[in-house]
C-alpha positions in Angstrom: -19.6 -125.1 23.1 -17.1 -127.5 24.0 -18.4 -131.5 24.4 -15.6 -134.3 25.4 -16.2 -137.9 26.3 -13.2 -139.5 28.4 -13.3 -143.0 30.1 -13.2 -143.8 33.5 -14.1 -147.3 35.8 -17.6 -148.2 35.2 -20.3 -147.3 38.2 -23.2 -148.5 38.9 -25.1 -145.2 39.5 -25.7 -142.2 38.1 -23.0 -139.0 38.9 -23.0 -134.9 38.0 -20.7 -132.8 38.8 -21.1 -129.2 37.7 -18.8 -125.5 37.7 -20.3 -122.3 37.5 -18.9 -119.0 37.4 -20.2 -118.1 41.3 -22.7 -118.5 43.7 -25.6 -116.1 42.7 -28.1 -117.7 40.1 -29.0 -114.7 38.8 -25.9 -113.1 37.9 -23.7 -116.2 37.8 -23.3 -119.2 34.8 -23.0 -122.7 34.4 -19.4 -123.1 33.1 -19.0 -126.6 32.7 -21.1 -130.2 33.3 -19.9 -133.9 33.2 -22.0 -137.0 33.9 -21.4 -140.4 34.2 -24.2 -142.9 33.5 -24.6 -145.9 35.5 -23.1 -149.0 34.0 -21.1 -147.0 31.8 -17.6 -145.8 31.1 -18.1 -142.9 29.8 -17.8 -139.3 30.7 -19.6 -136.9 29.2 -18.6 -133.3 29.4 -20.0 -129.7 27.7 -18.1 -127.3 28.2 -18.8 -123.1 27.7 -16.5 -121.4 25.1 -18.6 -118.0 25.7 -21.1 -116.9 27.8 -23.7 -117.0 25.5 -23.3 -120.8 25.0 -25.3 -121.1 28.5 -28.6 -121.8 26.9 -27.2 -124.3 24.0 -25.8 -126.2 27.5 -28.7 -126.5 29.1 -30.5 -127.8 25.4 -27.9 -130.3 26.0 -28.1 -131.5 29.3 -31.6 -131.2 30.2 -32.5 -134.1 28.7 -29.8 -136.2 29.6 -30.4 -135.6 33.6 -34.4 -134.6 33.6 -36.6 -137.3 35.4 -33.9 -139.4 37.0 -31.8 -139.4 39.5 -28.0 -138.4 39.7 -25.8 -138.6 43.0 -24.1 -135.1 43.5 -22.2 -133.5 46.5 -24.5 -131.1 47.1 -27.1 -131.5 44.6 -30.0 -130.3 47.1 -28.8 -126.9 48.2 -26.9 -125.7 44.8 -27.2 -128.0 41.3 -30.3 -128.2 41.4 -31.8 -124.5 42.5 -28.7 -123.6 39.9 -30.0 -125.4 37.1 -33.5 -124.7 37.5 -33.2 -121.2 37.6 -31.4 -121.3 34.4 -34.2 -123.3 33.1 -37.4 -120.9 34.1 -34.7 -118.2 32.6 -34.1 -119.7 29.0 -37.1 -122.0 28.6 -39.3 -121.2 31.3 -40.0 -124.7 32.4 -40.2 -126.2 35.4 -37.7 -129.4 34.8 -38.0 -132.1 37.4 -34.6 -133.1 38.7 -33.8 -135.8 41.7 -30.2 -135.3 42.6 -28.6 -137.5 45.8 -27.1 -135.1 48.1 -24.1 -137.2 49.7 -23.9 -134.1 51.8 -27.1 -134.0 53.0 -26.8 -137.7 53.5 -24.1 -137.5 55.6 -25.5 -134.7 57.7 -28.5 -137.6 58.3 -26.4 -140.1 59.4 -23.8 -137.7 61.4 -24.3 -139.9 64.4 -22.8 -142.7 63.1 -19.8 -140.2 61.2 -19.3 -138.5 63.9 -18.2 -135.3 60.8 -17.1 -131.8 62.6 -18.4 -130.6 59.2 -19.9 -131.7 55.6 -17.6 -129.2 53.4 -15.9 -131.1 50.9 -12.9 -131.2 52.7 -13.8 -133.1 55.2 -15.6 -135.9 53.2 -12.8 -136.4 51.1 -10.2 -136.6 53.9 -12.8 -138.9 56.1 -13.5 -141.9 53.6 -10.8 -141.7 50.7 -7.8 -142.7 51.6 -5.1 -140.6 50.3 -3.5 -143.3 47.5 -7.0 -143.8 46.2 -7.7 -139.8 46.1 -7.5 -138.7 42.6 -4.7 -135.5 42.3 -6.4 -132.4 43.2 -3.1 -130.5 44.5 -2.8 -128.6 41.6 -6.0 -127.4 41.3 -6.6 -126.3 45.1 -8.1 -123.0 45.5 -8.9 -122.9 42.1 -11.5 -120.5 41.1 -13.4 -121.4 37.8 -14.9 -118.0 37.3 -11.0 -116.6 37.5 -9.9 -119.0 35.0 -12.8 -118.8 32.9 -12.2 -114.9 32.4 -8.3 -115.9 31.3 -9.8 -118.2 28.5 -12.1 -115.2 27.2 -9.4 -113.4 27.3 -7.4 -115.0 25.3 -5.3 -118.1 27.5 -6.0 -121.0 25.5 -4.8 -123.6 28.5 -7.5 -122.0 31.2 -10.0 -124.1 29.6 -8.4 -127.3 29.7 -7.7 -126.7 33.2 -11.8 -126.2 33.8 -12.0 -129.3 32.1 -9.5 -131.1 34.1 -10.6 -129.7 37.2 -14.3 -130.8 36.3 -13.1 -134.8 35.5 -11.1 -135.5 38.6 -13.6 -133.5 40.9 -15.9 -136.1 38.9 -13.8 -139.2 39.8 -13.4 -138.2 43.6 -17.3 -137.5 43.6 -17.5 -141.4 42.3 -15.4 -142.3 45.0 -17.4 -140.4 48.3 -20.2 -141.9 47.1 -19.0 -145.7 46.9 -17.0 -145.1 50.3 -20.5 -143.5 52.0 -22.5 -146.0 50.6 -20.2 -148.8 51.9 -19.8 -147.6 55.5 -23.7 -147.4 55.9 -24.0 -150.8 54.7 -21.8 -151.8 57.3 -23.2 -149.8 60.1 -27.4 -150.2 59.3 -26.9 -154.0 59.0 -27.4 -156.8 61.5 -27.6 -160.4 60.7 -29.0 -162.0 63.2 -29.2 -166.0 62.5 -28.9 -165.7 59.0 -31.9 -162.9 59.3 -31.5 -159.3 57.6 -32.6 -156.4 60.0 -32.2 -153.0 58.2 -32.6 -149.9 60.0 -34.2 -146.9 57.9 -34.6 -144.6 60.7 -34.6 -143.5 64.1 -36.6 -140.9 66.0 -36.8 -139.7 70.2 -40.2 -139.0 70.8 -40.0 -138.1 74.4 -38.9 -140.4 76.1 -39.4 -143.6 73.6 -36.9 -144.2 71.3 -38.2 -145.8 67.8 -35.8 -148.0 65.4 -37.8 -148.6 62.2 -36.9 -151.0 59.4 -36.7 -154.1 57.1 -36.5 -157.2 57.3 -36.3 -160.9 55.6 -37.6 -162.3 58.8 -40.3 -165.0 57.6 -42.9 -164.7 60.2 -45.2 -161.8 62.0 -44.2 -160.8 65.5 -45.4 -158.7 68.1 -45.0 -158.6 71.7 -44.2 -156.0 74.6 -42.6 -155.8 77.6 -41.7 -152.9 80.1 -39.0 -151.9 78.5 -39.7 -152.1 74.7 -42.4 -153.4 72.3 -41.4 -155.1 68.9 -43.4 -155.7 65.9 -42.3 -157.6 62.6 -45.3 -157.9 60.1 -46.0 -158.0 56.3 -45.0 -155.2 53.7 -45.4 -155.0 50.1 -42.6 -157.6 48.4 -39.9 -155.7 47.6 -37.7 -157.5 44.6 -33.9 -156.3 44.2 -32.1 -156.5 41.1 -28.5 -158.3 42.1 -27.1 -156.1 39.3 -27.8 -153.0 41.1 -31.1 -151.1 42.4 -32.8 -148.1 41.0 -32.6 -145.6 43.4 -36.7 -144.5 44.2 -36.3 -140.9 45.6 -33.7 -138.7 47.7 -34.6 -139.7 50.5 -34.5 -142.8 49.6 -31.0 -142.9 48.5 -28.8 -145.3 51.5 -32.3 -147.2 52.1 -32.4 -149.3 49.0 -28.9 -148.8 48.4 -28.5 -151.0 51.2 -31.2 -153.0 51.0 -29.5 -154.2 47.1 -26.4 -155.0 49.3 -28.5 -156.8 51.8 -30.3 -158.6 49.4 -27.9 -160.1 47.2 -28.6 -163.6 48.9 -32.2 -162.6 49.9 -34.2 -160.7 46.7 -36.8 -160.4 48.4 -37.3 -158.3 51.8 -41.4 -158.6 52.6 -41.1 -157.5 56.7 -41.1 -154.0 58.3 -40.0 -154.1 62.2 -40.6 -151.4 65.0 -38.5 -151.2 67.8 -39.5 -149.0 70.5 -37.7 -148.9 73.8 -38.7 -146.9 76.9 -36.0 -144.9 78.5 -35.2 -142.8 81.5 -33.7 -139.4 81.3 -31.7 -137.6 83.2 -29.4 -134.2 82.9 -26.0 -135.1 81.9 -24.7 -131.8 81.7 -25.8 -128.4 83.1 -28.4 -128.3 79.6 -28.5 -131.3 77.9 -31.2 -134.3 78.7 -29.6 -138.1 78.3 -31.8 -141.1 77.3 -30.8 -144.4 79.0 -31.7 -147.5 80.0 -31.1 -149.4 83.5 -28.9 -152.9 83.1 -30.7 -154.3 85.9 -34.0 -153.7 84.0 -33.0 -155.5 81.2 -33.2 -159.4 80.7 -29.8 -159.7 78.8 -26.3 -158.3 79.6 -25.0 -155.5 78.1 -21.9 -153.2 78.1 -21.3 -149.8 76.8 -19.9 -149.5 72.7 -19.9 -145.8 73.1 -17.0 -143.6 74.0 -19.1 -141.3 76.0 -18.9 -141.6 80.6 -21.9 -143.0 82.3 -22.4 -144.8 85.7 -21.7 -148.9 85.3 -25.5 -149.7 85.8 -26.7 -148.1 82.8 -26.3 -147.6 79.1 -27.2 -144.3 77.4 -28.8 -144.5 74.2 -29.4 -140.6 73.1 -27.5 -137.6 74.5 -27.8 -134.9 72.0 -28.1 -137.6 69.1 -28.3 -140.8 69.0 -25.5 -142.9 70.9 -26.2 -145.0 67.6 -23.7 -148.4 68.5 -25.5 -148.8 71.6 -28.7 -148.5 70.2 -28.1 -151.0 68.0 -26.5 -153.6 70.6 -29.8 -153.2 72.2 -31.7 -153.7 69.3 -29.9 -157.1 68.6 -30.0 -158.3 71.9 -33.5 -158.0 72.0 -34.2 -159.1 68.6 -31.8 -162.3 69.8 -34.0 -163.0 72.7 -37.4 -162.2 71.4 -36.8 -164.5 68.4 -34.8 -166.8 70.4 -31.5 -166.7 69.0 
């Protein structure tokens, strides 16, 4: 088995990127595996020289990615079934492996990117700009499996290509991930008066629509009106490290990577707020429902942020997803009343 080290930038979070031989788990290998642990510079990267070097691998890298938590493209749906499988076949164990799916996050958040698709592709050409994109022309198309078979079979250089393939798939991976993290920042945010409001979710439950989240806000709040009810009150302290957070769980992944970014001048974020507005609905299409609100009903002014038609005298918050930048403009203009800002 082949091992390398190569340098790269330093990141602050843990990366895998792994090549197999196919698809199928039972009849397929792991080819190749590089990691980058955070706060390091360092690549590491084992490498097959035969098929029967599988096992040795995975006595490898088990260790090195067991019981913590590594950000993949799509860790979810195939590193991690992959690499268990192999597991229960050589060892069987069970090994307990947290990947971050950027895929699957981006497929959460899809109304505020707006993706036609989550394939690769499309990520890459969405939020790396082409100067920054590390050179994959070479390599496009390229099946592993393919040149896997010319090394066996005798073609010295197929191998360095797996390996070169691997690193800059690696660096590109390093790159979604900061470019992801950085636009949900952006878009979760408000700072209202100096005050943090981070949303965590949101959920249509009939015709209510719910805005969870966090908050440095120093005092409990609660009232209700016709329209909407919020509620700011006490959560356990959670303490930030302004080096960079430990991420806590999957799903977990843009939550308290944005509430590090939040907190840089607040550590400490101790409030959880609900937001729930009251909406109409209506049929804007022969079979889909919209969720909106009437201006008139509301005591603030307000104008459309989406690019989706609607009469003047209301706003739509949800037609077949959320209509997230509006939701949000409500949000902080009742947040700005409510708390009198």
């Amino acid at each position: 088995m082949k091992k390398i080290e190569r340098k790269t930038k330093k990141t602050p979070k843990n990366y895998i990127k792994i090549e197999t031989s196919g698809l199928s788990r039972e009849i397929d290998s792991i080819i190749a595996v590089s990691i980058i642990e955070k706060n390091s510079e360092i690549v590491k990267t084992f490498c097959l020289e035969n098929f029967k070097e599988e096992k040795k691998l995975l006595e490898e890298v088990l260790p090195l990615i067991s019981e913590r938590e590594f950000v993949s493209y799509s860790g979810k749906s195939f590193d991690i079934p992959f690499i268990k499988s192999k597991a229960k076949f050589y060892f069987n164990e069970d090994v307990d492996l947290n990947f971050i799916d950027l895929q699957e996050i981006t497929k959460k958040y899809n109304f505020i990117f707006n993706l036609p698709s989550h394939s690769n592709k499309v990520l890459i050409e969405k939020f790396i700009e082409k100067d920054a994109l590390k050179n994959k022309k070479n390599y496009e198309g390229i099946k592993i499996k393919t040149l896997f078979k010319k090394y066996i079979e005798g073609e010295r250089e197929a191998l360095e290509k797996i390996l070169e393939y691997n690193f800059i798939s690696l660096e590109n991976l390093i790159l979604l991930g900061t470019k992801i993290s950085e636009k949900l920042h952006k878009k979760l945010s408000l700072n209202i008066s100096n005050f943090i409001f981070f949303i965590e979710d949101l959920k249509l439950k009939d015709n209510t629509i719910e805005i969870l989240g966090l908050t440095n806000y120093e005092k409990n709040y609660f009232n209700t009106e016709e329209q909407y009810t919020l509620e700011i009150n006490n959560r356990d302290a959670i303490k930030i490290s302004s080096v960079f957070l430990e991420f806590c769980g999957q799903e977990n992944f843009y939550k308290l990577e944005n509430k590090w970014k939040l907190t840089k001048d607040y550590l400490t974020i101790n409030k959880k707020f609900s937001l729930k507005i009251n909406t109409e609905d209506a049929l804007y299409d022969d079979k889909n429902l919209c969720y909106y609100l009437q201006k008139k009903d509301l005591p603030f002014e307000i104008s459309n942020r989406e690019n989706l038609k609607s009469p003047s005298q209301i706003i739509i918050l949800y037609y077949k997803d959320h209509k997230f930048e509006n939701e949000k403009e409500v949000m902080k203009k009742i947040i700005e009343k409510e708390l009198k800002y």
